[in-house]
C-alpha positions in Angstrom: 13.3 -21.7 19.2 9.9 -23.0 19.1 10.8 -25.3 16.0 14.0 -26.9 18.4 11.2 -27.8 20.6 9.5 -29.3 18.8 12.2 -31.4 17.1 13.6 -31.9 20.4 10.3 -33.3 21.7 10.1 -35.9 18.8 13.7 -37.4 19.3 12.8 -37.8 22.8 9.1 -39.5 22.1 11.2 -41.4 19.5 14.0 -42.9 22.2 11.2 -44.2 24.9 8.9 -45.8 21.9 5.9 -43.4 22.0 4.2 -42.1 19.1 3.4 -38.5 19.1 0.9 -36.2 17.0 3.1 -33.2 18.1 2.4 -30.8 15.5 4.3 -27.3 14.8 3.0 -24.4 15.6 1.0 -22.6 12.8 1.9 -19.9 11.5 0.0 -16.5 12.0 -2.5 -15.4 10.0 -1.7 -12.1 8.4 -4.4 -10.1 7.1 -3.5 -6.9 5.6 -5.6 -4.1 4.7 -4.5 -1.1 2.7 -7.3 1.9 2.4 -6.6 4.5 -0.7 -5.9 7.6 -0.3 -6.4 8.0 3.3 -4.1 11.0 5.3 -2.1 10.5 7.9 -3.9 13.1 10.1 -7.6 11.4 9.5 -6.5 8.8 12.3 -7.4 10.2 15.2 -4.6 8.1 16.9 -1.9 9.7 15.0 -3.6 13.3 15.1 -5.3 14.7 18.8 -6.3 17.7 16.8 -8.3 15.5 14.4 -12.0 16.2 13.7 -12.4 12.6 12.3 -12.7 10.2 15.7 -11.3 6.7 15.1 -11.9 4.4 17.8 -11.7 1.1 16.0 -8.6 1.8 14.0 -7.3 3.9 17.3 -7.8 0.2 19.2 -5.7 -1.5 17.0 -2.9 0.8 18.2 -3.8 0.2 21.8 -3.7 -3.6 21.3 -0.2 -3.4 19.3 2.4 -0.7 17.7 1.7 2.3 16.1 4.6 3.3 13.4 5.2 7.0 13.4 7.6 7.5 10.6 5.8 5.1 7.9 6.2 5.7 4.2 4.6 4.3 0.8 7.1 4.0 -1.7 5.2 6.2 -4.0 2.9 8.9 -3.4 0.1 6.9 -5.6 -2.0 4.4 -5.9 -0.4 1.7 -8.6 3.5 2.4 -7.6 3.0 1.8 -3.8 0.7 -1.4 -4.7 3.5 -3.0 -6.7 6.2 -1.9 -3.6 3.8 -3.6 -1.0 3.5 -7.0 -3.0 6.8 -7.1 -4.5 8.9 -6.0 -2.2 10.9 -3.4 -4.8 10.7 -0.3 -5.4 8.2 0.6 -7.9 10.8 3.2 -9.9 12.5 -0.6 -10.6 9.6 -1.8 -12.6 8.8 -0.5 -16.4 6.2 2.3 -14.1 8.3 5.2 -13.9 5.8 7.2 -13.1 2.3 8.1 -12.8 -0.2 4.9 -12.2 -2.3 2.1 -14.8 -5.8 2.7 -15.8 -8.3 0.3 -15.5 -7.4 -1.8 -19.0 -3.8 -1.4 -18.8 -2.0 -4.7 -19.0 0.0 -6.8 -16.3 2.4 -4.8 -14.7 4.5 -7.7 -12.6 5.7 -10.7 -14.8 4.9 -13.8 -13.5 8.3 -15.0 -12.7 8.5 -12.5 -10.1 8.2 -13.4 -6.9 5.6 -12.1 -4.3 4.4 -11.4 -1.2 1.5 -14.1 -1.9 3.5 -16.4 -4.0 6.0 -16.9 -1.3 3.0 -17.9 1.7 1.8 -20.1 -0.8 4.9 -22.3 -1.1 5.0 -21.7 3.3 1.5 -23.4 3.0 -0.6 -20.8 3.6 -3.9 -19.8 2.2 -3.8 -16.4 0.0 -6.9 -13.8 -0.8 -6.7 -10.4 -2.8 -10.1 -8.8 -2.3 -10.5 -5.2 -3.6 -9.0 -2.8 -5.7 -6.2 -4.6 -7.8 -4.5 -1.5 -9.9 -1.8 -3.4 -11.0 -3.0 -4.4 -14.9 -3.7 -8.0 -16.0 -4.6 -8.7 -19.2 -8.1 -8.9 -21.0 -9.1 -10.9 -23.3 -9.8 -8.7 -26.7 -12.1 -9.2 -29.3 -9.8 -8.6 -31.6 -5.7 -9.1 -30.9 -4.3 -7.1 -33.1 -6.2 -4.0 -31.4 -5.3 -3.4 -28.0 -7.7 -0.4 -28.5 -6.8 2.9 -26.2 -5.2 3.5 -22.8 -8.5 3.0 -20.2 -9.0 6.9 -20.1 -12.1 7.2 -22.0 -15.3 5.0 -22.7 -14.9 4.0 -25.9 -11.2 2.1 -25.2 -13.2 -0.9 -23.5 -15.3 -2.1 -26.8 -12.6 -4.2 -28.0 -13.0 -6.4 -24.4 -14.4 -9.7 -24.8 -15.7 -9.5 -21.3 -17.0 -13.0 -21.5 -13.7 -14.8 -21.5 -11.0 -14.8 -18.2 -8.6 -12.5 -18.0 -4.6 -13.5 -17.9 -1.9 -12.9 -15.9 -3.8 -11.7 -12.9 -3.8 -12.3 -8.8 -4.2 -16.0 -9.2 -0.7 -15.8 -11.6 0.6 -14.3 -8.8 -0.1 -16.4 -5.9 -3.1 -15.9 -4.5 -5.2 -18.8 -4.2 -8.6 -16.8 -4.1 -9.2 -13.4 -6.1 -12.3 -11.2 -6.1 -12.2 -7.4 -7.2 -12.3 -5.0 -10.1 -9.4 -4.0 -12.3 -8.3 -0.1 -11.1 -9.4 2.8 -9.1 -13.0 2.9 -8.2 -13.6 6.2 -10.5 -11.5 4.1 -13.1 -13.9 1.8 -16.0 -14.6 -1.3 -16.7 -16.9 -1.3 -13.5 -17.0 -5.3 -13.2 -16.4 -7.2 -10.6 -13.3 -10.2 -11.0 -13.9 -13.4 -9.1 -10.9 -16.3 -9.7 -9.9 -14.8 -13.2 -13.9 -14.5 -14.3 -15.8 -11.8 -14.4 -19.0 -12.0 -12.6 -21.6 -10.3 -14.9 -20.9 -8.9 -18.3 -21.5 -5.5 -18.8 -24.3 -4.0 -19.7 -24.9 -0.2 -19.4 -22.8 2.8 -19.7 -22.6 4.9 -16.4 -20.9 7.9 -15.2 -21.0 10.0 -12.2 -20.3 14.1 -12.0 -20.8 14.5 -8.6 -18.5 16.7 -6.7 -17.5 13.9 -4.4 -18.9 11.2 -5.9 -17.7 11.2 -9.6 -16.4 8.5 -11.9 -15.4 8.1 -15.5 -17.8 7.3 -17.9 -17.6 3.5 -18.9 -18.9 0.1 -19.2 -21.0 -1.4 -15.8 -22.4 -4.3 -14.9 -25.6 -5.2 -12.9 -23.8 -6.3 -10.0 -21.3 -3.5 -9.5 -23.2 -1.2 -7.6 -20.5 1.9 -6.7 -21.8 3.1 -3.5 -21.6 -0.7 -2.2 -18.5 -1.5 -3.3 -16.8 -1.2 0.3 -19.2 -2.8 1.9 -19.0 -5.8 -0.3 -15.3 -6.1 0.0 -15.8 -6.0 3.9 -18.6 -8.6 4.1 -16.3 -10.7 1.6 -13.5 -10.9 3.8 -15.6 -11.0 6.9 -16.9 -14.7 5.1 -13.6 -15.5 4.0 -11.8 -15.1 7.6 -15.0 -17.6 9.0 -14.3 -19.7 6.5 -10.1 -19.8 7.1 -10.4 -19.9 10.6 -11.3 -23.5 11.3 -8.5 -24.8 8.8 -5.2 -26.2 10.2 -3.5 -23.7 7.0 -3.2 -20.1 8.0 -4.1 -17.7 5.7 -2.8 -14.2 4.3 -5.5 -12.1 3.3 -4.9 -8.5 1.3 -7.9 -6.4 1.5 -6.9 -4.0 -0.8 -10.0 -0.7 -0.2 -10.5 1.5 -3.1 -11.7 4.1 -0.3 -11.4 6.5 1.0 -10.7 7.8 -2.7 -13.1 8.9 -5.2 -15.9 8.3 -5.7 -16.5 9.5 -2.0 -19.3 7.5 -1.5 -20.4 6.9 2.7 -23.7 4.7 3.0 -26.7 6.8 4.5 -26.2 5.3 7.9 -23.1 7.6 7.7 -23.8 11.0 5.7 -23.1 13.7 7.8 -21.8 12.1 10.7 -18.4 13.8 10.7 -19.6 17.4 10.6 -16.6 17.9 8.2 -17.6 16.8 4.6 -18.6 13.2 3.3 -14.9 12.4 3.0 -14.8 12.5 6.9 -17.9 10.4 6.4 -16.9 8.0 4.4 -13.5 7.8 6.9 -16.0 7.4 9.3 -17.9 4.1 8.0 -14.3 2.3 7.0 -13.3 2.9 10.8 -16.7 1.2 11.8 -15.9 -1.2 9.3 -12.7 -1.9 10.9 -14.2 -2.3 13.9 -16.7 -5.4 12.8 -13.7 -6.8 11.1 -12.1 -7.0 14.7 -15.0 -8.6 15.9 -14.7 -11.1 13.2 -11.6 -12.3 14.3 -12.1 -12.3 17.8 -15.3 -14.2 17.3 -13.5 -16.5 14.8 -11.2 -17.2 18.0 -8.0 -16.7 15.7 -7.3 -13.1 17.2 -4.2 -14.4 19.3 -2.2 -15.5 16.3 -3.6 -13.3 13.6 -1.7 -10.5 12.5 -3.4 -7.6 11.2 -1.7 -4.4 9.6 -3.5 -1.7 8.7 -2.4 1.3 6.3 -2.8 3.5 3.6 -1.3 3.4 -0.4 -0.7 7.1 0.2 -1.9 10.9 1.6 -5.2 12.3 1.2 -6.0 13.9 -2.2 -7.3 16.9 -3.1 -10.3 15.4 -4.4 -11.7 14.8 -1.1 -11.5 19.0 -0.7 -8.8 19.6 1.3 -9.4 23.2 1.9 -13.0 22.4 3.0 -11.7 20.3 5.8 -9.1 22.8 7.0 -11.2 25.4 7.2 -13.4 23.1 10.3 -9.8 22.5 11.8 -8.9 19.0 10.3 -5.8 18.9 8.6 -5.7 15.5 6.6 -1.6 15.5 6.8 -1.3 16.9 10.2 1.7 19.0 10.2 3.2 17.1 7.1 3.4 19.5 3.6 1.7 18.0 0.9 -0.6 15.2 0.3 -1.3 12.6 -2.3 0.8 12.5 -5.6 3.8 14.8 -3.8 7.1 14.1 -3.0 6.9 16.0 0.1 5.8 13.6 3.2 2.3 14.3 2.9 2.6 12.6 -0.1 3.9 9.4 1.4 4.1 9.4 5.1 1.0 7.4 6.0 -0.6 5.8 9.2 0.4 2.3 9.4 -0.4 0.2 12.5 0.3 -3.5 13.6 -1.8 -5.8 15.9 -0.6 -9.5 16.6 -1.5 -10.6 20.5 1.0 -13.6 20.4 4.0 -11.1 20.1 3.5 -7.3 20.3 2.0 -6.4 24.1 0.5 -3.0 22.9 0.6 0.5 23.4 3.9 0.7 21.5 5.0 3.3 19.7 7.5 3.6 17.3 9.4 6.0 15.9 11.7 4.1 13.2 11.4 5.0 9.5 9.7 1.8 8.0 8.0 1.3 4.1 5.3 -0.5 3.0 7.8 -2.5 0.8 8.8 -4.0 4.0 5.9 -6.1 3.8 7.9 -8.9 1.7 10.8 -9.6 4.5 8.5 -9.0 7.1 6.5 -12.4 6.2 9.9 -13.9 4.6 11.0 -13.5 8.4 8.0 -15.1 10.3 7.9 -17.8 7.8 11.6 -18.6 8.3 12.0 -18.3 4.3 15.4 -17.1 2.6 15.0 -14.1 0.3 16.9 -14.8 -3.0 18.6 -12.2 -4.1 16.0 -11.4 -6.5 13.5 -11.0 -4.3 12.5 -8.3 -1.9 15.4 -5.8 -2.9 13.9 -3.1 -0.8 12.3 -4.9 1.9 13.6 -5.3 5.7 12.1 -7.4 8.2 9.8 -5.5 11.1 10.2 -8.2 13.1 12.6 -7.4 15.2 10.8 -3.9 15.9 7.9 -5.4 17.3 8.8 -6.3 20.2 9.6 -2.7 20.3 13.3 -2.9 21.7 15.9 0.2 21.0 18.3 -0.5 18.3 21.8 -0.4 18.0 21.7 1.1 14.6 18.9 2.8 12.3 16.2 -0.5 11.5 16.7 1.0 7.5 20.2 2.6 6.2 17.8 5.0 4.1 14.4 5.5 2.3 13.7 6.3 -1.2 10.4 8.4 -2.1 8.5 8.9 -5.4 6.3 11.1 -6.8 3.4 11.1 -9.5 5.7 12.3 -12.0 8.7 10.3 -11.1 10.4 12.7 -8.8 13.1 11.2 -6.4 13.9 11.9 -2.4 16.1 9.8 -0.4 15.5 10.0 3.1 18.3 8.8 6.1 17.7 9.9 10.0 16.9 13.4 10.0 17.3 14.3 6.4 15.6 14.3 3.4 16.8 15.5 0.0 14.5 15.8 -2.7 16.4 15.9 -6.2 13.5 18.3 -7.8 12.7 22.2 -7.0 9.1 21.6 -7.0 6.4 19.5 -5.1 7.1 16.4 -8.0 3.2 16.4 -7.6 0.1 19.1 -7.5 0.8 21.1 -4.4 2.9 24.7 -5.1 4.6 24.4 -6.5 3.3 22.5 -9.1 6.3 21.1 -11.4 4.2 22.9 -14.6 4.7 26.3 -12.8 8.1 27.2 -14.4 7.7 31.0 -12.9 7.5 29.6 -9.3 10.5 26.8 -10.0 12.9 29.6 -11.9 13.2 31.3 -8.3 13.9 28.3 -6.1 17.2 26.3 -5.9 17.6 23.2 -7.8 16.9 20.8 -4.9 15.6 20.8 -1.3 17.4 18.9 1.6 15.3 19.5 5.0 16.4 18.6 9.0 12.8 16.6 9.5 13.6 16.6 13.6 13.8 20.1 13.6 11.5 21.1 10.3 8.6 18.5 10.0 6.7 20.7 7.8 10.0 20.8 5.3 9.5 25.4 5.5 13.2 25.5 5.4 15.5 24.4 2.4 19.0 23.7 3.7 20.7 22.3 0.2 22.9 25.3 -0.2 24.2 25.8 3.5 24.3 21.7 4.1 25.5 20.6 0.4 28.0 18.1 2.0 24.7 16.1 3.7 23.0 16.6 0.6 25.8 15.2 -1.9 26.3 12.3 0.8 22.4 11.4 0.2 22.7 11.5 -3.8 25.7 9.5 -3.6 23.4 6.8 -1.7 20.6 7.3 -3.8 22.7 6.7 -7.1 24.0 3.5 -5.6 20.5 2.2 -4.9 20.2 3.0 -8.1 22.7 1.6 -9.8 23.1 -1.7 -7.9 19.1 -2.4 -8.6 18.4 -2.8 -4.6 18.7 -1.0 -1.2 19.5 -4.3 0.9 22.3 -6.2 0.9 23.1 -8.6 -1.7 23.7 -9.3 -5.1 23.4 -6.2 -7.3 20.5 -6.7 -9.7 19.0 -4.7 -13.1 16.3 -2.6 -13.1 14.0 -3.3 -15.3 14.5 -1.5 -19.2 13.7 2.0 -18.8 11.6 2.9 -22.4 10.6 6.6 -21.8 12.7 9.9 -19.9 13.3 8.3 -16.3 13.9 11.3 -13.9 17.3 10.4 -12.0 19.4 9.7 -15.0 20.1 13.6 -14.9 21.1 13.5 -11.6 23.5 10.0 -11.6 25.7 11.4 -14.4 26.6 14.4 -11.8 
């Protein structure tokens, strides 16, 4: 409508003999940070039991909506990263499972489009600052030695760290880059700025603490662990100054590698939550959140900036789970599960979105959304045409911002994933889950063949009536649950969930869990 204005207002300045500087109205800026491993239930917002306060975060919701029912598309880090900036569902990609290591190589090809790539040709401005865990590729020392996985020190001798990596975040769209290669426990411990790194490596460090640990690798002088969030913060704060007096909006992904290990919370924070320095460390990034606020408001770019804030997955073990629950605090609320499961505390994961110029606040809302909905979301705002090739598991939130009941569900259905490449399909009140086990490492655990004899094949759950999935309905509601596999196989099958062309999944070269379950 605004555009018809516009137009409207030029043909008329036209027809009297005027000139006119009328411009169109810019875009909003879109700044969307993603912390790791952070639970549903450690947002005080989303849990009034919780022993972790979150004002800042909690004031995002009270300025615009809080989504109740949000998923990643994978219970992991890598999977859900490739979802959120592609659009697809990570299972499509060659990652079937499990996530890259710090020196794996480029997971998304260069011809496909994302979420940055697109902004850019709607004239925005694009950032990635933080934790990039989608593989690009080093430059070796010697080619015909790719020289190990990323696991252990020794794989990173052959990297000439000296000389650019390839096919990175500036490969795929975004204008400005700064950030290290995997998880924050994961080596090379370098920082990437435009395709460069920033100091060579020169020391080998490691780090056994209980929360704080790392793997052993190669570190340079500038990569200082336990300031690693607060550098990406005070990066973006500069870059948002910067952006704000341009007539280009911007899209900025602040990817966090925290809260996940190494659990490292300045000393301005230790021992503030009472709970363990996980809660601490959940602590400082809700502070964090707080300045970044204050940024934008100060910037005078809070009206039409959009800012989205959510997690890659749930909490993991690693930040002691048990400690927490044992001080009340339940990192997954009443969810099962957390990080790497296929069960929801796995996968269902705050997510909360703030734009002044169109959500009024205090919303709430209780559709089933995913982080791969990122891609239509902006497609939407921008008034750009997905090709059929692009976005294939993305709808638009759009139209649920303005918080309005719908006339049908905003997604037909959901698909889940788990570390090891275990599938769950997910439409209104039901979830089946085409495994016995958790698909991850709560019980049980899919190595515990004693526990998984004595269970039925798969799991179908009433979420409205069993949020903490206690009661296995697949036997006594198999007609629900063959209706859900049906769907799933299609998805499958037809290489997207929206509608549109059917597309291929990209080659499957090891055992890929569903194929068992499509030929039945």
């Amino acid at each position: 409508m605004r555009h018809y204005i516009v137009i409207l207002a030029i043909i008329i300045s036209n027809l009297i003999g005027c000139t006119t500087n009328i411009e169109l109205p810019k875009h909003p800026n879109i700044i969307y940070v993603l912390t790791d491993d952070l639970g549903y239930g450690d947002i005080s917002a989303y849990n009034p039991h919780s022993k972790i306060q979150t004002p800042n975060i909690d004031s995002l919701s009270i300025a615009g909506i809080q989504f109740t029912d949000a998923h990643t598309s994978s219970s992991v880090c890598t999977p859900t990263r490739y979802g959120i900036l592609t659009g697809r569902y990570n299972w499509r990609s060659t990652l079937k499972s499990s996530v890259l290591t710090g020196k794996s190589k480029a997971l998304i090809p260069n011809n496909r489009t994302t979420v940055a790539s697109m902004l850019q040709q709607q004239g925005y401005e694009t950032a990635f600052i933080g934790k990039w865990h989608l593989g690009w590729d080093w430059a070796l020392k010697d080619s015909s030695n790719f020289g190990g996985s990323g696991w252990n020190a020794s794989d990173f001798d052959n990297i000439d760290f000296s000389k650019p990596i390839k096919n990175g975040p500036k490969e795929l769209g975004f204008t400005y880059s700064y950030g290290h290669s995997g998880s924050l426990d994961m080596a090379p411990y370098v920082y990437v700025e435009n395709g460069v790194v920033t100091q060579v490596p020169d020391s080998i460090t490691e780090n056994k603490g209980k929360y704080s640990w790392w793997r052993k690798g190669p570190t340079s002088k500038d990569f200082i662990h336990d300031d690693v969030t607060p550098n990406f913060f005070r990066r973006a704060f500069s870059y948002i100054k910067e952006q704000a007096s341009e007539k280009k909006p911007f899209f900025l992904y602040l990817a966090l590698p925290s809260p996940h290990t190494p659990i490292l919370p300045t000393k301005e924070w230790a021992g503030k939550s009472n709970l363990n320095p996980y809660g601490d460390f959940v602590l400082m990034i809700d502070a964090y959140m707080g300045r970044l606020n204050a940024v934008i408001k100060k910037a005078g770019i809070e009206d039409n900036t959009i800012v989205i804030f959510t997690s890659d997955n749930g909490c993991s073990p690693a930040a002691k789970i048990d400690e927490m629950q044992a001080k009340g605090h339940y990192s997954s609320y009443i969810y099962r599960g957390h990080k790497a499961d296929i069960f929801e505390g796995g996968h269902r994961v705050p997510f909360i979105v703030k734009w002044p110029n169109r959500i009024t606040g205090n919303a709430i809302s209780n559709e089933i959304i995913c982080t791969t909905d990122l891609m239509a979301t902006c497609a939407d705002i921008t008034n750009y045409t997905l090709a059929d090739n692009e976005g294939e598991d993305s709808y638009s939130l759009l139209p649920l911002f303005d918080n309005s009941p719908l006339k049908t569900a905003f997604r037909e259905a959901t698909v889940h994933h788990s570390i090891n490449g275990s599938f769950a399909i997910r439409k209104g009140d039901w979830k089946l889950i085409l495994c016995a086990d958790s698909g991850g490492w709560s019980f049980p655990r899919p190595e515990n063949k004693k526990a998984i004899d004595s269970l039925p094949k798969y799991q179908l759950y009433n979420l409205t009536t069993d949020p903490g999935e206690t009661e296995n309905l697949w036997t006594s509601e198999n007609q629900i649950a063959k209706k859900l596999q049906i769907l799933l196989s299609k998805y499958i099958v037809e290489g997207r969930s929206t509608k549109g062309k059917p597309q291929k999944n990209d080659p499957i070269t090891s055992e890929w869990k569903q194929i068992g379950f499509l030929k039945k």
